[in-house]
N, CA, C and O atoms as a DFTB+ gen file, in Angstrom:
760 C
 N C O
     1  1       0.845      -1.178       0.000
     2  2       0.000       0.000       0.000
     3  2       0.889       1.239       0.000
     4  3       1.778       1.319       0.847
     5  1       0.697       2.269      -0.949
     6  2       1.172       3.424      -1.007
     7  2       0.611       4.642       0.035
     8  3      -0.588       4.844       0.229
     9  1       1.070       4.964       0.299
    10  2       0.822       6.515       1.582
    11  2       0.968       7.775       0.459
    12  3       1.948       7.975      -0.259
    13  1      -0.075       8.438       0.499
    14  2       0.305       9.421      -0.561
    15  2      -0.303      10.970       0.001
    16  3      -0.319      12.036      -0.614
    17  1      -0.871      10.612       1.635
    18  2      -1.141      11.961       2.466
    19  2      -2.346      12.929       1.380
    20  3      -2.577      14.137       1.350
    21  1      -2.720      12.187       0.862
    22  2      -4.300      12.822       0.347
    23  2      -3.749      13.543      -1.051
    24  3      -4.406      14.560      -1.278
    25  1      -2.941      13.344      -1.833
    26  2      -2.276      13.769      -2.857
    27  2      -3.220      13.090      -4.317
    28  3      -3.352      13.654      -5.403
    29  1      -3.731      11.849      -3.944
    30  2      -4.446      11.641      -4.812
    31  2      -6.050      12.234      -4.923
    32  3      -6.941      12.276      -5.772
    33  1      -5.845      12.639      -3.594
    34  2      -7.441      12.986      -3.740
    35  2      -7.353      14.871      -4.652
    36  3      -8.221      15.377      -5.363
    37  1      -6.185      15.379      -4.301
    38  2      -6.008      16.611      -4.840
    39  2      -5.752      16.738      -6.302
    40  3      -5.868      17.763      -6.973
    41  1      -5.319      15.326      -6.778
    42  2      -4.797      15.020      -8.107
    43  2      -6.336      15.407      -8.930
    44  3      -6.638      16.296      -9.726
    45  1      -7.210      14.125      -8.223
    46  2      -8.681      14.163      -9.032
    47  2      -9.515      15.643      -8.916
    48  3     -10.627      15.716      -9.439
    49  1      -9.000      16.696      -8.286
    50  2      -9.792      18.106      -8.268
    51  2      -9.218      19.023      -9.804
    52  3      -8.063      19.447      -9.837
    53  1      -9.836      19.160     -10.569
    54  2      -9.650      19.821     -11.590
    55  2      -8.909      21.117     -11.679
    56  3      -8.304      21.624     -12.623
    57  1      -9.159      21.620     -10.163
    58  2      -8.671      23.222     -10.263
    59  2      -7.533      23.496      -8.982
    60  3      -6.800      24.481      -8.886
    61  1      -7.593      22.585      -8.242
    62  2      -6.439      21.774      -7.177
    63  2      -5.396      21.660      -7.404
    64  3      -4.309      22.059      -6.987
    65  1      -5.892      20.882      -8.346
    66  2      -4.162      19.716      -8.833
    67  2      -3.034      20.597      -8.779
    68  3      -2.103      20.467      -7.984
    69  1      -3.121      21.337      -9.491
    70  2      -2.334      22.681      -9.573
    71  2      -1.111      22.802      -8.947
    72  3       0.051      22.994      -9.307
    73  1      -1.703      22.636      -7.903
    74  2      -0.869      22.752      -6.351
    75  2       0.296      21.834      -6.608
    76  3       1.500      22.087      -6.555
    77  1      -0.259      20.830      -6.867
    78  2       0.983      19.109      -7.046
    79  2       1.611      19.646      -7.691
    80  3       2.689      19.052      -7.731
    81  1       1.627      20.768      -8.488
    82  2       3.407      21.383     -10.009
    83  2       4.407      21.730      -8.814
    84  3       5.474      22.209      -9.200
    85  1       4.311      21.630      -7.904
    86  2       5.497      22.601      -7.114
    87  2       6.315      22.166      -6.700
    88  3       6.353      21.156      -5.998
    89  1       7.427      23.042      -7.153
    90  2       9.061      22.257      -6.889
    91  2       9.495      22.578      -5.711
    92  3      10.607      22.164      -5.383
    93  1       8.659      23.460      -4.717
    94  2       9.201      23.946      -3.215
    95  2      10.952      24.967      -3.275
    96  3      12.017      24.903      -2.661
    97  1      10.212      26.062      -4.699
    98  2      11.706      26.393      -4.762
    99  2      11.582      28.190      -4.130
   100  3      12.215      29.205      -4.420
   101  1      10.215      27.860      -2.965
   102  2       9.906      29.170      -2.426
   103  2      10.236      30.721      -2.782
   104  3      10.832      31.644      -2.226
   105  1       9.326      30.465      -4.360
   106  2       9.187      31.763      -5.247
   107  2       8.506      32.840      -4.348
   108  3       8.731      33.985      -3.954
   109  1       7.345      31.658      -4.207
   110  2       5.794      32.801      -3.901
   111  2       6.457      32.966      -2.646
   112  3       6.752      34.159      -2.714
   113  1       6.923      32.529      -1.456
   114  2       7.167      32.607      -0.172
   115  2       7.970      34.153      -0.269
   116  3       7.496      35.070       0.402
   117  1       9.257      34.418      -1.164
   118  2       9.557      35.724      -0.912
   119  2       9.266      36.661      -1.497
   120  3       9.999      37.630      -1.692
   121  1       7.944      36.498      -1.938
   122  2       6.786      38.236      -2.538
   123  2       5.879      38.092      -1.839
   124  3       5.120      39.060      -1.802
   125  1       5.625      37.271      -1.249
   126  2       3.931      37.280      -0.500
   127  2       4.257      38.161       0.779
   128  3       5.052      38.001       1.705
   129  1       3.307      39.187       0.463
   130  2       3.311      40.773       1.523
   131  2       2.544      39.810       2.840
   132  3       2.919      40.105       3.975
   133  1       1.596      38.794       2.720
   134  2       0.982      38.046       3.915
   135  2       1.922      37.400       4.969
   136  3       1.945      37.489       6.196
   137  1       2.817      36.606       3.933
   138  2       3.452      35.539       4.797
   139  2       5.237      36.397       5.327
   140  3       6.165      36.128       6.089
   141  1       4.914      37.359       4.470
   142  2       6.173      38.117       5.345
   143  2       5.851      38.501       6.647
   144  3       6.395      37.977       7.619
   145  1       5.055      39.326       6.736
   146  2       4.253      39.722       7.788
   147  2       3.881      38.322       8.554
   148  3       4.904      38.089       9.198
   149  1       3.171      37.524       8.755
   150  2       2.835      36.127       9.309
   151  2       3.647      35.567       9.531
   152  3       3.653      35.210      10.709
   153  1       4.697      35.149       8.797
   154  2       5.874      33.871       8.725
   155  2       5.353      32.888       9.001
   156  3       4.276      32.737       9.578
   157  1       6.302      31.875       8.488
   158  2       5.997      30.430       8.450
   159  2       5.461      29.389       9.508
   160  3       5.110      28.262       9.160
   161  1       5.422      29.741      10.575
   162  2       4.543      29.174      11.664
   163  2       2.681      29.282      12.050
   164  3       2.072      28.620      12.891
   165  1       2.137      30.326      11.122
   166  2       1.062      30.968      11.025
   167  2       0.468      29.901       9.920
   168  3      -0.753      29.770       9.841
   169  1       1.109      29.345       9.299
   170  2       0.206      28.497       8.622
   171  2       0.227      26.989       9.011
   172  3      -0.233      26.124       8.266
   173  1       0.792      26.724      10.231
   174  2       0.609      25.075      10.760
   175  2       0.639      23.999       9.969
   176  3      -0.091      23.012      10.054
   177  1       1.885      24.295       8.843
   178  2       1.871      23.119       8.164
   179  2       3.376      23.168       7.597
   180  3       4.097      24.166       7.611
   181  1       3.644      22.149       7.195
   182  2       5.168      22.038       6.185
   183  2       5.148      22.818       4.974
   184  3       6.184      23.148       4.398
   185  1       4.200      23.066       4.646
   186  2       4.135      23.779       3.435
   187  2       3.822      25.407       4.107
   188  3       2.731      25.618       4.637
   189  1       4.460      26.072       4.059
   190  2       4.043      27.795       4.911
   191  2       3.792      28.900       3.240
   192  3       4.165      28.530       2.126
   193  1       3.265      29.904       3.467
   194  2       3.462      30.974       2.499
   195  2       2.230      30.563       1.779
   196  3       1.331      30.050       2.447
   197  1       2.033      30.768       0.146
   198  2       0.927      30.993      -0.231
   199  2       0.907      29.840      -1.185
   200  3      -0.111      29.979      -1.863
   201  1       1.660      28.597      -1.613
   202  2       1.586      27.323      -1.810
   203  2       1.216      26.658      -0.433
   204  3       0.881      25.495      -0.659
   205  1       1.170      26.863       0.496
   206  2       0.445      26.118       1.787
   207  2      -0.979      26.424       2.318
   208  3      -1.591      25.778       3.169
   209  1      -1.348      27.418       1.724
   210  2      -2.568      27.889       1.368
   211  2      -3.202      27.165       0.941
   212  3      -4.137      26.644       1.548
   213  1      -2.846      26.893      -0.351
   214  2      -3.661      25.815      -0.833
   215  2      -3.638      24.988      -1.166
   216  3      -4.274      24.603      -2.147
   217  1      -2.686      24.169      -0.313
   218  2      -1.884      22.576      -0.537
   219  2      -2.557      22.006       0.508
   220  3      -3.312      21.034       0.523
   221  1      -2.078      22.953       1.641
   222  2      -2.695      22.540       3.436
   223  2      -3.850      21.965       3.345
   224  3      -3.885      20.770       3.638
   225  1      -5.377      22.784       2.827
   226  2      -6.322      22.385       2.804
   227  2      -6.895      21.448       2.547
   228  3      -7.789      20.936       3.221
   229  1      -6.425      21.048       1.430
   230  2      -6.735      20.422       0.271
   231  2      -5.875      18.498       0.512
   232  3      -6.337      17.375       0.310
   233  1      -4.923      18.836       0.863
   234  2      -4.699      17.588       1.855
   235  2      -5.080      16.992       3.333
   236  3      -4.963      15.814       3.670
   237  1      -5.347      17.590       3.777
   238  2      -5.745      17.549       5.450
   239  2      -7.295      17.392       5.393
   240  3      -7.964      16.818       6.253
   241  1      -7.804      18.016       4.192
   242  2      -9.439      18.688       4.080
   243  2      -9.743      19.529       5.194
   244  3      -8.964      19.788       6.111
   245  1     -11.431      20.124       5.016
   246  2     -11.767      21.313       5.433
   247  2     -12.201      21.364       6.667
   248  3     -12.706      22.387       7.130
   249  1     -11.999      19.866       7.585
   250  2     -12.873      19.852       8.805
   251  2     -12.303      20.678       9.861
   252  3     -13.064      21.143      10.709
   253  1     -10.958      20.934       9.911
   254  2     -10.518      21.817      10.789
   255  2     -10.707      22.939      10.305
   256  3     -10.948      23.084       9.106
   257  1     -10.632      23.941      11.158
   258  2     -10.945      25.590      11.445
   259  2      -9.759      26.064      10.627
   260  3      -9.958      26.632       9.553
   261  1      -8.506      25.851      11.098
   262  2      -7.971      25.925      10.441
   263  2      -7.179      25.699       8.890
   264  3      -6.359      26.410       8.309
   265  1      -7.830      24.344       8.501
   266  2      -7.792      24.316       6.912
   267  2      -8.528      25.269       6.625
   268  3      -8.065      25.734       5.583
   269  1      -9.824      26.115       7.076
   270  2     -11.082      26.689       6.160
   271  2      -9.893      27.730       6.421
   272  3      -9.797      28.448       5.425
   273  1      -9.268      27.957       7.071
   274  2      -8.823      29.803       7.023
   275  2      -8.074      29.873       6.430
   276  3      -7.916      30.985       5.928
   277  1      -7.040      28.730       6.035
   278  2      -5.637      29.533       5.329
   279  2      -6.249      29.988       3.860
   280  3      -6.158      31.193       3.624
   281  1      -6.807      29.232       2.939
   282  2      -7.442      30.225       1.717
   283  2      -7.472      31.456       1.886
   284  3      -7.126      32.265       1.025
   285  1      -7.914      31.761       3.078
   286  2      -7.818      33.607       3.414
   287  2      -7.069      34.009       3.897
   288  3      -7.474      35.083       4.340
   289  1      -6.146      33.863       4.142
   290  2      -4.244      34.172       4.044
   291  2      -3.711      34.638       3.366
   292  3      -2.491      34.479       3.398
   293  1      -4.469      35.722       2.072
   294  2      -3.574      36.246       1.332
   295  2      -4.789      37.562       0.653
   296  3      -6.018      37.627       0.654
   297  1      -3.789      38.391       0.173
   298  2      -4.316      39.717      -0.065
   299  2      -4.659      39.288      -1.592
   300  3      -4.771      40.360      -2.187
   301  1      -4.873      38.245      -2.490
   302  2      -4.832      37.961      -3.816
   303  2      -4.299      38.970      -4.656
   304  3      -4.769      39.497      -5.664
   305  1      -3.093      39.162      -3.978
   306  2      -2.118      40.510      -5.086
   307  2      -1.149      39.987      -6.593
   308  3      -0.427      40.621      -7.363
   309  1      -1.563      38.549      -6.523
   310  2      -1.148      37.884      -7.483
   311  2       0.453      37.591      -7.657
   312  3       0.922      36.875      -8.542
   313  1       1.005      38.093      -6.918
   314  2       3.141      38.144      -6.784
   315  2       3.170      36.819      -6.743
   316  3       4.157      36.269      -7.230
   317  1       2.362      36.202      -6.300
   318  2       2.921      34.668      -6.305
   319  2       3.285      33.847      -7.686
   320  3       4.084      32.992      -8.068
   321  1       2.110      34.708      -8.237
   322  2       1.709      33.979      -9.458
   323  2       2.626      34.130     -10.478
   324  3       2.970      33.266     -11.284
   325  1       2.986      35.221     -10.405
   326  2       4.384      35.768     -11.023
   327  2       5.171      35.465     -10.614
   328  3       5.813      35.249     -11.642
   329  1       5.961      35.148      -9.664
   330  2       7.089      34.653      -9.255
   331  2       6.841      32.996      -9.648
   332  3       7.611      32.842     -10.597
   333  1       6.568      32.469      -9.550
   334  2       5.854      30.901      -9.642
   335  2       6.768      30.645     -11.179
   336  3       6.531      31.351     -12.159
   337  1       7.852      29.506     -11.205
   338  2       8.387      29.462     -12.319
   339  2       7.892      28.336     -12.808
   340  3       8.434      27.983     -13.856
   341  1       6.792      27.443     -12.288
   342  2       6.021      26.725     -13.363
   343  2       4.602      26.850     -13.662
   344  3       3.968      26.182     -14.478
   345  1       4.039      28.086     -12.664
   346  2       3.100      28.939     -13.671
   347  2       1.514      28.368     -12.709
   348  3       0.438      28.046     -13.214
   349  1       1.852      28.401     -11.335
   350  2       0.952      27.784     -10.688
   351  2       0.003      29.051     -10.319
   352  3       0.377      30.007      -9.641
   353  1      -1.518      28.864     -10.983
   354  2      -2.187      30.271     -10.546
   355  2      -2.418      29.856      -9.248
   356  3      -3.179      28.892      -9.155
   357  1      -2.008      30.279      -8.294
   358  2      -2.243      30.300      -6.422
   359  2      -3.416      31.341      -6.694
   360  3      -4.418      30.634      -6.798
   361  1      -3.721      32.430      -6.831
   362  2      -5.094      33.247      -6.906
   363  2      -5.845      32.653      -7.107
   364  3      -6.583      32.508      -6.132
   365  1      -6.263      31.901      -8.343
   366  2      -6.924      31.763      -8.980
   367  2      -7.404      30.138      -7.622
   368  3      -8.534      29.937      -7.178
   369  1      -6.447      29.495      -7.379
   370  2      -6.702      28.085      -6.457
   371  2      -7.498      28.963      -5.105
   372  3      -8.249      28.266      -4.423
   373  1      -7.386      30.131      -4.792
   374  2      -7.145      30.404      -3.346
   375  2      -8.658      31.257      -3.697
   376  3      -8.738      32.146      -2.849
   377  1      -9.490      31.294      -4.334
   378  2     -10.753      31.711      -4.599
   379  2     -11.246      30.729      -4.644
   380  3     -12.140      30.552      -3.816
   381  1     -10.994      29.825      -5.416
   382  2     -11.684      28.468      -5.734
   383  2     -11.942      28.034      -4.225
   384  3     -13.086      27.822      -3.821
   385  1     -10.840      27.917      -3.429
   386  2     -11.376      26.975      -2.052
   387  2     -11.811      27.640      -1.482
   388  3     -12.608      27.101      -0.715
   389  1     -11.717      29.289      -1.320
   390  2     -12.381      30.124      -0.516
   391  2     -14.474      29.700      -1.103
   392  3     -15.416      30.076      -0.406
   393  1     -14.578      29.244      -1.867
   394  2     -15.681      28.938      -2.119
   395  2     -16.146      27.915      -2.219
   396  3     -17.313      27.580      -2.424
   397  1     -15.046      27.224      -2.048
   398  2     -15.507      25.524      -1.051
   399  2     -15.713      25.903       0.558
   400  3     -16.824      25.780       1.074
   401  1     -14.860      26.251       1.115
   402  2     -15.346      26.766       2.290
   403  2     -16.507      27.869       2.897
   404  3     -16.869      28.014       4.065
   405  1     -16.926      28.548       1.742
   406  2     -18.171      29.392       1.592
   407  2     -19.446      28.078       1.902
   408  3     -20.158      27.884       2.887
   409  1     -19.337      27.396       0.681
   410  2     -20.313      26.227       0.553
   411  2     -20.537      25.602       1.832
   412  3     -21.596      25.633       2.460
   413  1     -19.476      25.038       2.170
   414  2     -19.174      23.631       3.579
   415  2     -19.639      24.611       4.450
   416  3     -20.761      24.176       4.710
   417  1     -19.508      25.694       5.097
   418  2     -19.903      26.865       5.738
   419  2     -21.768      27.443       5.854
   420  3     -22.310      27.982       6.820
   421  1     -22.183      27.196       4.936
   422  2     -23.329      27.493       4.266
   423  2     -24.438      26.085       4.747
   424  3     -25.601      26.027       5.145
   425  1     -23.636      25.326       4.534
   426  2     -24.648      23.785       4.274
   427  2     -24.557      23.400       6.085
   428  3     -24.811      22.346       6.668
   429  1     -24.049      24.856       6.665
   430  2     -24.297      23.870       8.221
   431  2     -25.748      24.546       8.633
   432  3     -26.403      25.444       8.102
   433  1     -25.997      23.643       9.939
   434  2     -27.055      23.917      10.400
   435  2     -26.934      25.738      10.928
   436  3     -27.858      26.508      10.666
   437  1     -25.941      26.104      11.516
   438  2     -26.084      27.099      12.452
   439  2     -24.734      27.862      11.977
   440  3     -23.887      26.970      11.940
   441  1     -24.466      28.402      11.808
   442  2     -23.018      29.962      11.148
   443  2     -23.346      30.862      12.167
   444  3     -24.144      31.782      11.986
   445  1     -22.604      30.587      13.545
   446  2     -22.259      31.504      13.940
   447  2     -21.535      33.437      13.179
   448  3     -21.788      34.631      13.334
   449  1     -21.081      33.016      12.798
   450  2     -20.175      34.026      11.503
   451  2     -21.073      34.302      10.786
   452  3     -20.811      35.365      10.221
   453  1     -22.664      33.640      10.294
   454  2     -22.502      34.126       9.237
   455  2     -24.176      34.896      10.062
   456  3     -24.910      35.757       9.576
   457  1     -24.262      34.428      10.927
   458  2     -25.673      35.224      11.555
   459  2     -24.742      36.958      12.758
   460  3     -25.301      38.035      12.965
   461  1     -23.343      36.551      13.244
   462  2     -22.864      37.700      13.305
   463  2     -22.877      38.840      12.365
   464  3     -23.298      39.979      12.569
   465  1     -22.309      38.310      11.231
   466  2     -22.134      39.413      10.118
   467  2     -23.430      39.818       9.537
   468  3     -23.299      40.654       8.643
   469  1     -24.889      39.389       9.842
   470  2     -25.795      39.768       9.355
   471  2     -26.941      40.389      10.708
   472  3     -28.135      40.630      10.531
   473  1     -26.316      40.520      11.798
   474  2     -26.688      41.455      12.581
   475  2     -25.957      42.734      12.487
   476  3     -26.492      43.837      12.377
   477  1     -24.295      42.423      12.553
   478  2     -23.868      43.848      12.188
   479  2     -24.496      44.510      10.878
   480  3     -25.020      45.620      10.980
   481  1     -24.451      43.812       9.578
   482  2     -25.448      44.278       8.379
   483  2     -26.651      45.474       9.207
   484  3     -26.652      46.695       9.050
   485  1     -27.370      44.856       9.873
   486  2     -28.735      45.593      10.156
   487  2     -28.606      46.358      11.111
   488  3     -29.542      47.099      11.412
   489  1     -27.320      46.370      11.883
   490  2     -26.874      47.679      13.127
   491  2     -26.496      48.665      11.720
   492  3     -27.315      49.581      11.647
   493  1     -25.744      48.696      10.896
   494  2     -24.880      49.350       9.657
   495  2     -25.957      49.993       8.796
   496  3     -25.959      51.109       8.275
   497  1     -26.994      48.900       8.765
   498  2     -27.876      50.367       7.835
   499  2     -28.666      51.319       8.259
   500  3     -29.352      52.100       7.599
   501  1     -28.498      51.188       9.767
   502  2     -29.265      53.011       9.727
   503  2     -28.794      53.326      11.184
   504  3     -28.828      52.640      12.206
   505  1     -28.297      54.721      10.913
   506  2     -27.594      55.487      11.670
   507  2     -28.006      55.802      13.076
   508  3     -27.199      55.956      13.993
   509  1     -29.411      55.896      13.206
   510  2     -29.527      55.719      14.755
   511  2     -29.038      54.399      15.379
   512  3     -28.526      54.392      16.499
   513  1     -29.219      53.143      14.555
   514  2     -28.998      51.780      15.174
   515  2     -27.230      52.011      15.481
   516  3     -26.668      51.664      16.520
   517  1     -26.671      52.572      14.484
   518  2     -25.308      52.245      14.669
   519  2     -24.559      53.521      15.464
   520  3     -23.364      53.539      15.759
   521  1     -25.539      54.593      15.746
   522  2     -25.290      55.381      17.215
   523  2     -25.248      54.545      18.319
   524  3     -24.243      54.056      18.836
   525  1     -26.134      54.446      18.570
   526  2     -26.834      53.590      19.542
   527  2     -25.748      52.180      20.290
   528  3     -25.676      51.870      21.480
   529  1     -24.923      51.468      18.951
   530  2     -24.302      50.686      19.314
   531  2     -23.116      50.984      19.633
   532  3     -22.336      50.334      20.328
   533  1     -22.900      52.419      18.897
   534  2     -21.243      52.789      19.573
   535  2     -21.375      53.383      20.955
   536  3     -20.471      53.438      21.790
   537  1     -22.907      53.925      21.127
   538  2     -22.483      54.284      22.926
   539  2     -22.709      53.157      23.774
   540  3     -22.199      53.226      24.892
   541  1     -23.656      51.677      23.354
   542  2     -23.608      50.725      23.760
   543  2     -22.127      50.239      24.370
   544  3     -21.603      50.148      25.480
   545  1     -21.885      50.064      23.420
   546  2     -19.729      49.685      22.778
   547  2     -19.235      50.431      24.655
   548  3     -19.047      49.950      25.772
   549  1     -19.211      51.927      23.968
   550  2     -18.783      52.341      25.477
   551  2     -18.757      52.164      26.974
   552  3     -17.906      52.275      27.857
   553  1     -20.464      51.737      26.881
   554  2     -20.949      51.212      28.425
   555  2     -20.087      49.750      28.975
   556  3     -19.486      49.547      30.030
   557  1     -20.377      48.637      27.471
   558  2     -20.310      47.321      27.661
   559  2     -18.580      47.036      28.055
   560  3     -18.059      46.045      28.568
   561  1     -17.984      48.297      27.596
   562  2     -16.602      47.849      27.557
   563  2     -15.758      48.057      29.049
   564  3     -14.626      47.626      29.270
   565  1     -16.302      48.549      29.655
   566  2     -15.909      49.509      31.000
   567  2     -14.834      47.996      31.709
   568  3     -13.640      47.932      32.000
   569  1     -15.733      47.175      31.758
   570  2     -15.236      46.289      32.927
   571  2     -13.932      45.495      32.262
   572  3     -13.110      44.732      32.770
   573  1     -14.064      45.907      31.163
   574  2     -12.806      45.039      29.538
   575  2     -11.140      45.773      30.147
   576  3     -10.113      45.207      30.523
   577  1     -11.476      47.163      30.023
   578  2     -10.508      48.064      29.386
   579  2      -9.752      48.417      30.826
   580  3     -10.239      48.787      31.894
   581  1      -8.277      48.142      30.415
   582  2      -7.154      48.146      30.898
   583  2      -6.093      49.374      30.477
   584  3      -5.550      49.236      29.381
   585  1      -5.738      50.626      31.303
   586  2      -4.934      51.411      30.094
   587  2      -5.291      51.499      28.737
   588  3      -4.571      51.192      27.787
   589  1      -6.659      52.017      28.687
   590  2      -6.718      52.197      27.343
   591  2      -7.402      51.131      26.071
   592  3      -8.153      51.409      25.136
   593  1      -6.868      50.001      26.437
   594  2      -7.227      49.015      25.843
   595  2      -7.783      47.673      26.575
   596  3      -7.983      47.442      27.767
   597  1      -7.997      46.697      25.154
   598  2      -8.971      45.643      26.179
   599  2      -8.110      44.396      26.283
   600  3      -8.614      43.718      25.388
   601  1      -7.470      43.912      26.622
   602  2      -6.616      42.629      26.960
   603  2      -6.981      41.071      26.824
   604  3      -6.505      40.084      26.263
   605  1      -7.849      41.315      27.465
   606  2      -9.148      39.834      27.420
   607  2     -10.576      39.936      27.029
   608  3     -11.408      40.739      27.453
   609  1     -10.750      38.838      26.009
   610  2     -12.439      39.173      25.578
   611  2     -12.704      38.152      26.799
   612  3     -11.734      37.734      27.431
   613  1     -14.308      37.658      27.207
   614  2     -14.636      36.702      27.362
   615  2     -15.229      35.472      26.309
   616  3     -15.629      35.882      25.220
   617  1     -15.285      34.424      26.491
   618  2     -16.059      33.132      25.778
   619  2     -15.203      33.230      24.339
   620  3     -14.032      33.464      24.040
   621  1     -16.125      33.000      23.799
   622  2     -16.134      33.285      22.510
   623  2     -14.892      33.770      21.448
   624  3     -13.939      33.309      20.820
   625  1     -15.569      34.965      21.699
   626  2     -14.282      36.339      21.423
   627  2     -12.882      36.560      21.988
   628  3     -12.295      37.619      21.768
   629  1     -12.249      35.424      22.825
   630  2     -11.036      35.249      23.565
   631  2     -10.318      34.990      22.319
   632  3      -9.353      35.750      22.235
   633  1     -10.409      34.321      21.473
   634  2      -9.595      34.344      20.204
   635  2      -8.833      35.386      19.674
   636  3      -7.686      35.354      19.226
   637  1      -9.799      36.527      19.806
   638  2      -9.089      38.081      19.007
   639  2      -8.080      38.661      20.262
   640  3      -7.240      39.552      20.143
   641  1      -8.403      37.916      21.462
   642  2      -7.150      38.527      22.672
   643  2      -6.123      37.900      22.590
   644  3      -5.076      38.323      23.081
   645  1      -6.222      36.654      21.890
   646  2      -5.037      36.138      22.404
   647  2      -3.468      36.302      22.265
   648  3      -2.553      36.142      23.072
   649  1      -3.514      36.761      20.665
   650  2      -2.357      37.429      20.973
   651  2      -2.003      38.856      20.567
   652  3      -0.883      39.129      20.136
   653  1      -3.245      40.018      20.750
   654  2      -3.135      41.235      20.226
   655  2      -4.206      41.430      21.508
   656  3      -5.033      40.796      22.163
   657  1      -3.722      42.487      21.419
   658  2      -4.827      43.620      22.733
   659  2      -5.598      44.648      21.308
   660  3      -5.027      44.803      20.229
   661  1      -6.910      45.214      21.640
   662  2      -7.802      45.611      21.071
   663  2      -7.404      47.130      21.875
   664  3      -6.790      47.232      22.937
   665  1      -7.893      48.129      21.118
   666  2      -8.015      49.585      21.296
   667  2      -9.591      49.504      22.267
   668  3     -10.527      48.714      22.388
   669  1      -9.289      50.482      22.673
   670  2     -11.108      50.268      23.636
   671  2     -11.479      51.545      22.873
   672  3     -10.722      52.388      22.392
   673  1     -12.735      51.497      22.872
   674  2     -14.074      52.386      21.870
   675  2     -13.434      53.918      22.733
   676  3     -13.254      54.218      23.914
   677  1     -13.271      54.492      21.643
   678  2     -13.534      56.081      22.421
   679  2     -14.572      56.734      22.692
   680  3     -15.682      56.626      22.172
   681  1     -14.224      57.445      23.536
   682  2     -14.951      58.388      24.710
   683  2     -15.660      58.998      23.662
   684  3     -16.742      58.478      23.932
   685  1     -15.945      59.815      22.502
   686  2     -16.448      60.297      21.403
   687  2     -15.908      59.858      20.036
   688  3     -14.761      59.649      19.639
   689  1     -17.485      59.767      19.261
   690  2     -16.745      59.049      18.250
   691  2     -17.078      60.095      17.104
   692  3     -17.759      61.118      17.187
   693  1     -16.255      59.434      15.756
   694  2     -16.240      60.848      15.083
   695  2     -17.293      61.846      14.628
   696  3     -17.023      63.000      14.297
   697  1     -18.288      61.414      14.634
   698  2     -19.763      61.841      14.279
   699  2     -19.736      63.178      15.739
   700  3     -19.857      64.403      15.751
   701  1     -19.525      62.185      16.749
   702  2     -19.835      63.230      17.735
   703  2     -18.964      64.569      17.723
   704  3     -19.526      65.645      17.925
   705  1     -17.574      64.499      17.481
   706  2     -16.258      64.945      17.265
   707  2     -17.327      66.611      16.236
   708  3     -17.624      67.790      16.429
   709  1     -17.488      65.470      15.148
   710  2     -17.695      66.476      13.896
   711  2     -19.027      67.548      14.160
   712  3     -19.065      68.684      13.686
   713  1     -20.494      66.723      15.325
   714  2     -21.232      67.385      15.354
   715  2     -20.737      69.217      16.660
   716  3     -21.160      70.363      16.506
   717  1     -19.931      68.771      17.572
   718  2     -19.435      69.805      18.186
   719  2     -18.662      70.627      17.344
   720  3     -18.942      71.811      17.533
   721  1     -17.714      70.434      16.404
   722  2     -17.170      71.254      15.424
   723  2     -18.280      72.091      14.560
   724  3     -17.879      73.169      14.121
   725  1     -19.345      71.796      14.327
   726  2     -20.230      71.998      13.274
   727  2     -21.051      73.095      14.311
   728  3     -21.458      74.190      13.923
   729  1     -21.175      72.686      15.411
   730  2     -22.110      73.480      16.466
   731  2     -21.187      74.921      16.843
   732  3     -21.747      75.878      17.378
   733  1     -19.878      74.943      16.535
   734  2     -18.745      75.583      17.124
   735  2     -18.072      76.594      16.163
   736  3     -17.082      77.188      16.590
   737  1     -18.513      76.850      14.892
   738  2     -17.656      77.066      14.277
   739  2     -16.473      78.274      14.792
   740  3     -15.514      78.327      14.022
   741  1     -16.412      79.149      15.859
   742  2     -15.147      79.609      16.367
   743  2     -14.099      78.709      16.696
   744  3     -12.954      79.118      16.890
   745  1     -14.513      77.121      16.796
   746  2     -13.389      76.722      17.165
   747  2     -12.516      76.041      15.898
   748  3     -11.347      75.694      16.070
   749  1     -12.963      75.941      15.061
   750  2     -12.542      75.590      13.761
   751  2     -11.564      76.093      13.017
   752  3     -11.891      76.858      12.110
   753  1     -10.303      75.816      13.203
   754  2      -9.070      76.262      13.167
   755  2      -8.545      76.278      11.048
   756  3      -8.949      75.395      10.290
   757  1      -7.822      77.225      10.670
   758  2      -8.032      77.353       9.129
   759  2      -7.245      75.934       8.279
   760  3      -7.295      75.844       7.052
């Protein structure tokens, strides 16, 4: 029996395979503006940079959290693709799975993510709602904010603390900023 770490299953994907041309002669690794910034430990696999993008996935498959994210690991600025000396479109692969993971995402019972992003939607379209939530923001954050910023989310949202601290909501936000300027005009400097 041959061990081939899911290579055949990437072989039979039409728009995949792709991936299998690569000589590991880490073209895309030194233009990719992502994985400079990130480095090679950010993508949890032997393959790092923007060929691990979409090699990772696609061998391991999508059940981990982390296969669905690396597809979105890259600004699709295309440098890879150009640097790539046997002509591997990584863009073009790294949309494709971003919409396998759209799908697999879609077909669950419950999207956290995707019922978040469609409450913010309906705070976003009208301006009292999204007043309302930035002085919310202010109240809710009190017990968060440390010097300024917030250190620890609870539950959930502990993810975005873990290794970056968050700015805490200001005391006025720009609307408010702009309506005292507008009420003021002596103070309105040339």
């Amino acid at each position: 029996m041959l061990l081939d770490n899911g290579r055949t299953q990437v072989l039979e994907d039409e728009v995949g395979r792709q991936a299998l041309h690569c000589i590991r002669c880490s073209a895309c690794l030194n233009v990719c503006p992502v994985y400079e910034r990130a480095g090679g430990h950010a993508y949890g696999s032997v393959y790092p940079g923007p060929i691990g993008a979409i090699l990772t996935p696609q061998l391991i498959g999508f059940e981990s959290q982390h296969a669905q994210s690396l597809p979105f690991a890259s600004s699709l600025c295309g440098a890879c693709f150009d640097a790539c000396p046997v002509k591997i479109n990584i863009p073009e692969i790294l949309v494709y799975l971003r919409g396998k993971v759209v799908e697999k995402k879609s077909k669950s019972f419950f999207n956290l993510e995707a019922a978040a992003m469609k409450s913010v939607a309906w705070v976003f379209m009208d301006k009292g709602r999204y007043e309302f939530a930035q002085k919310a923001a202010r109240v809710g954050q009190m017990p968060l904010v440390r010097n300024s910023t917030i250190s620890s989310l609870p539950g959930i949202m502990s993810g975005w603390t873990n290794s970056r601290n968050l700015p805490s909501v200001p005391a006025k936000s720009f609307r408010d900023l702009w309506r005292e300027r507008q009420a003021n005009p002596k103070q309105r400097q040339p």
